[in-house]
C-alpha positions in Angstrom: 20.6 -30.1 -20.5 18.2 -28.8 -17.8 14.7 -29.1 -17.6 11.4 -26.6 -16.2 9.6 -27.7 -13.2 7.1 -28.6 -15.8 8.6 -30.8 -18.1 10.5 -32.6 -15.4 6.7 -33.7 -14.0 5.6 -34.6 -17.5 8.7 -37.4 -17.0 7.7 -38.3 -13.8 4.1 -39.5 -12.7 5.1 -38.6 -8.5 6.2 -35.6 -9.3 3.6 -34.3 -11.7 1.1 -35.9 -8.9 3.0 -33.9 -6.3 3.1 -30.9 -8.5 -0.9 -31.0 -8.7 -1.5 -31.2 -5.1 0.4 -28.5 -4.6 -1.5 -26.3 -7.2 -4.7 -27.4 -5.2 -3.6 -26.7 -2.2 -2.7 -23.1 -3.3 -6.2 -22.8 -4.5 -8.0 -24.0 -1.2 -6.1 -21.3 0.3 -6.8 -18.5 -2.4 -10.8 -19.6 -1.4 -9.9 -19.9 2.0 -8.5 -16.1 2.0 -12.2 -15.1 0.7 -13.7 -16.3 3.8 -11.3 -14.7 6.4 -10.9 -11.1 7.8 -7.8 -9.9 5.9 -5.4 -8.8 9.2 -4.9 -12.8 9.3 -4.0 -13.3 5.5 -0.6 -13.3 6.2 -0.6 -15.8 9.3 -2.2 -18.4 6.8 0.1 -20.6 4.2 -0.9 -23.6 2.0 -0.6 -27.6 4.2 -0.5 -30.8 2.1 -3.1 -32.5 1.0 -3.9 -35.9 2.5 -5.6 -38.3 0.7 -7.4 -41.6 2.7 -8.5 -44.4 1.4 -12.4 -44.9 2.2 -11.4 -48.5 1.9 -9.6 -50.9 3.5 -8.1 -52.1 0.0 -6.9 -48.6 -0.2 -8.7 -49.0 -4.2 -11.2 -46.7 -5.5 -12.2 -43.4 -3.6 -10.2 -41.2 -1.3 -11.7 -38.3 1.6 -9.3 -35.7 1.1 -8.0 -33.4 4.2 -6.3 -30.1 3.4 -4.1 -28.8 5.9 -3.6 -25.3 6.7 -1.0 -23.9 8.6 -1.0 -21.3 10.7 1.1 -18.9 12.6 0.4 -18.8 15.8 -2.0 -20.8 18.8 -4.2 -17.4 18.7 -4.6 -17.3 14.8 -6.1 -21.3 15.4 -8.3 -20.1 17.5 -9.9 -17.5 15.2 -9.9 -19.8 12.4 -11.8 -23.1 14.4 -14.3 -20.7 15.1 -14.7 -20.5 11.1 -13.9 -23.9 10.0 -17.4 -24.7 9.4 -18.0 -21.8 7.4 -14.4 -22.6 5.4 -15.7 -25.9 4.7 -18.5 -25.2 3.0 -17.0 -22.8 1.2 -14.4 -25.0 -0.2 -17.1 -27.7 -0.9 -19.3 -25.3 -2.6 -16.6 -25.0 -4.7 -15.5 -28.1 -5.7 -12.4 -28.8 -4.4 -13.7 -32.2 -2.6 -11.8 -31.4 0.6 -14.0 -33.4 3.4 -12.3 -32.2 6.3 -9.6 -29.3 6.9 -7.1 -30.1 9.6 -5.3 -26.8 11.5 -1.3 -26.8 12.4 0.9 -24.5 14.0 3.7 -23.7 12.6 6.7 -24.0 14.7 8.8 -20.9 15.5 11.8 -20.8 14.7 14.4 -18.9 18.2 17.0 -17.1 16.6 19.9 -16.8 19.3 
């Protein structure tokens, strides 16, 4: 018997939890896309999503950071400059991100 992606997270809380961050995070970067000159579309990919307690208790609400990942030190640079403009994008629309944290992706030598 083998199961879809989806039914699998319908049996498991984490992984239909896991499953949703994931389709959020793909949607920060389809907004994200909207705001940035296409020749760096391809240098962008989708980051977790990192939710922080605003509590010590770690109950109640979260601040949510979305990571996006980038290819390069030079594509970094191009987005900071537009980070404020990305955030309110993403805020105008909903997605409750407070804060969008940048990483380089490592490159991978080939011998």
């Amino acid at each position: 018997m083998s199961f879809s992606l989806q039914e699998a997270s319908l049996q498991a809380p984490m992984l239909a939890h896991l499953r949703k961050l994931s389709a959020e995070s793909s949607r920060n970067l389809a907004l994200t896309l909207q705001c940035v000159p296409e020749s760096l579309h391809p240098s962008l990919q989708a980051g977790p999503i990192e939710l922080t307690p605003l509590s010590k208790t770690g109950l109640g609400e979260h601040s949510k950071v979305w990571c996006l990942i980038v290819n390069n030190n030079a594509v970094a640079s191009k987005i900071r400059q537009l980070l404020p403009a990305l955030l309110t994008h993403l805020q105008a629309q909903g997605t409750g991100v407070c804060s969008v944290r940048l990483a380089v992706a490592k490159q991978v030598r080939r011998p």
